[in-house]
C-alpha positions, 0 to 999 in steps of 0.5 A, a space after each residue: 464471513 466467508 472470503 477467499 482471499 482474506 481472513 477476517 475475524 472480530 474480538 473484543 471490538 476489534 475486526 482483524 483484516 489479514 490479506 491471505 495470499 502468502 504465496 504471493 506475498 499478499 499482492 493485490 489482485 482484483 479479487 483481494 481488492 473485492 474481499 478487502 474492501 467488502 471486509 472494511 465495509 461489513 467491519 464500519 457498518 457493524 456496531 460490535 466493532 470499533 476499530 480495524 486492524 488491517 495486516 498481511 499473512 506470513 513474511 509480507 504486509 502487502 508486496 504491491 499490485 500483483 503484476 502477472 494478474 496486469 501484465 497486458 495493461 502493464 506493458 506499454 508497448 502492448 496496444 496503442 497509446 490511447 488504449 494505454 492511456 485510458 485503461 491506465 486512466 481508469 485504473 489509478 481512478 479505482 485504486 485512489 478510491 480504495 483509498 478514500 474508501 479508508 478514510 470515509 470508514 466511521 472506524 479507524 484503520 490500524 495498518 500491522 505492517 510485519 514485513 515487505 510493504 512495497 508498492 500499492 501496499 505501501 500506499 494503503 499502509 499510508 492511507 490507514 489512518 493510523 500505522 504501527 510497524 514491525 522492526 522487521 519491516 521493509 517499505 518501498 516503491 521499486 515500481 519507479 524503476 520501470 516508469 510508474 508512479 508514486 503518490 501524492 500521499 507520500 509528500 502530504 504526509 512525509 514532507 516532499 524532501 522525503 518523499 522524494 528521497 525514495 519516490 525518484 529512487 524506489 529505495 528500500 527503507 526501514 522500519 527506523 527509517 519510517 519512523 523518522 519521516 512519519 510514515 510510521 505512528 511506532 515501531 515494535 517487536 516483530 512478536 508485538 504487532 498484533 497485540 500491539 495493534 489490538 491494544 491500540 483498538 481496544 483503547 480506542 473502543 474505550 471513547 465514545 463511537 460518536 466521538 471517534 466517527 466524528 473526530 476520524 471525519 474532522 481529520 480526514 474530511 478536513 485534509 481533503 477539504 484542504 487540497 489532498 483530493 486535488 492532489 490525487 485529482 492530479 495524481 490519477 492523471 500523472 499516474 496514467 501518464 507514467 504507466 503509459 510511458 515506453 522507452 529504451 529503460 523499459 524496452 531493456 526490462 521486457 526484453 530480460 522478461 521475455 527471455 527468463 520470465 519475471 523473476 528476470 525482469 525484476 532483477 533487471 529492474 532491480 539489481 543496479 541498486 543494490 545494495 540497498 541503503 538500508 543493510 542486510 534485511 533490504 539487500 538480500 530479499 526479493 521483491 
């Protein structure tokens, strides 16, 4: 497999998928999104492989949507409202399919979280089926600062006191911190993700395919059938919604943008929090 943005490679009936962007601590463009989604396909649809791990090259899982590669539609003020409205629209529609792709996969996800885990890789991190941290890992949605969205993912699996602790804040939180609200199946050194998240799929390709694929779709299908499809249902219209507000806050953040770039509007966005609540690893990094 020849991709640009990604490194994919099978052993010992585990597919490993790394998102390859270091530069750019893995954010998702549209491209990135293309390759990953056509990795996950090849992977569930060859019967060499019987689990997936899914992680991210150098210091970051996943550090969000990539907001150069969207900057026109990220910008409110940029066009009328309704273009706004239903350009966002279309987009949350896209993304929430990434990842109901996921769980429609015959094999199971194994998320390697081994750092910055912020935003849409957040989001995919939750959608995995199962998710296996690094100690140095860091989650959040610092998004919400600037009126964006959160996901409905969030409450149905952690409970809705915890979701929004961090959804109404854009707080960082720790690999601990996942573990306790369940964001996280476990926690292990930072030199132990990989192997651990390999072991997890080769005990996995012990059980029968058959038996695997059909109790993945007894979860999955069963918590759709349950109502989590109507939350994102709801969820795709208040993401458009969020993404297409505009107000003094925002003005405030492209003002800091247009005068000293990005790295400007992220410390607009960003530097009334600090410290974050949890330490040194939080506090000291960039986004």
């Amino acid at each position: 497999m020849d991709y640009e943005t990604i490194l994919y490679e099978v052993d010992d009936a585990v597919a490993t998928i790394t998102l390859n962007r270091p530069e750019v601590m893995n954010a998702l463009s549209s491209d990135l999104e293309r390759e990953l989604h056509d990795a996950l396909r090849h992977a569930g649809a060859d019967p060499d492989v019987r689990a997936i791990v899914l992680t991210g090259a150098g210091r970051a899982f996943c550090s969000g949507y990539d907001m150069a590669a969207v900057d026109g539609a990220s910008d409110p003020a940029s066009r009328y409202p309704a273009d706004v409205i239903g350009g966002w629209y279309e987009r949350s529609q896209v993304e929430l399919d990434h990842l109901r792709e996921i769980w429609s996969l015959p094999k199971p996800v194994i998320a390697a979280v081994n750092g910055w885990c912020m935003g849409g890789g957040f989001w995919y991190a939750l959608a995995c089926d199962i998710t296996i941290a690094s100690g140095a890992a860091v989650f959040a949605q610092p998004e919400v600062r600037m009126t964006s969205s959160s996901i409905f993912l969030f409450a149905a699996l952690c409970g809705w006191k915890n979701a929004n602790r961090y959804a109404l804040t854009g707080d960082h939180f720790d690999a601990a911190e996942a573990l306790r609200i369940g964001v996280v199946n476990e926690v292990v050194e930072p030199g132990d993700l990989l192997p651990a998240a390999r072991r997890l799929g080769r005990r996995i390709a012990q059980v029968p395919a058959a038996s695997v694929r059909l109790n993945k779709a007894i979860t999955m299908q069963g918590l759709r059938a349950a109502g989590i499809d109507s939350g994102l249902l709801l969820n795709g219209a208040l993401n458009a919604m969020a993404h297409s507000s505009y107000g003094p806050e925002r003005e405030r953040l492209n003002a800091a943008k247009a005068e000293g770039g990005l790295r400007a509007f992220l410390g607009a966005r960003d530097d009334p929090f600090r410290p974050e609540p949890f330490g040194p690893r939080s506090a000291g990094a960039g986004e």
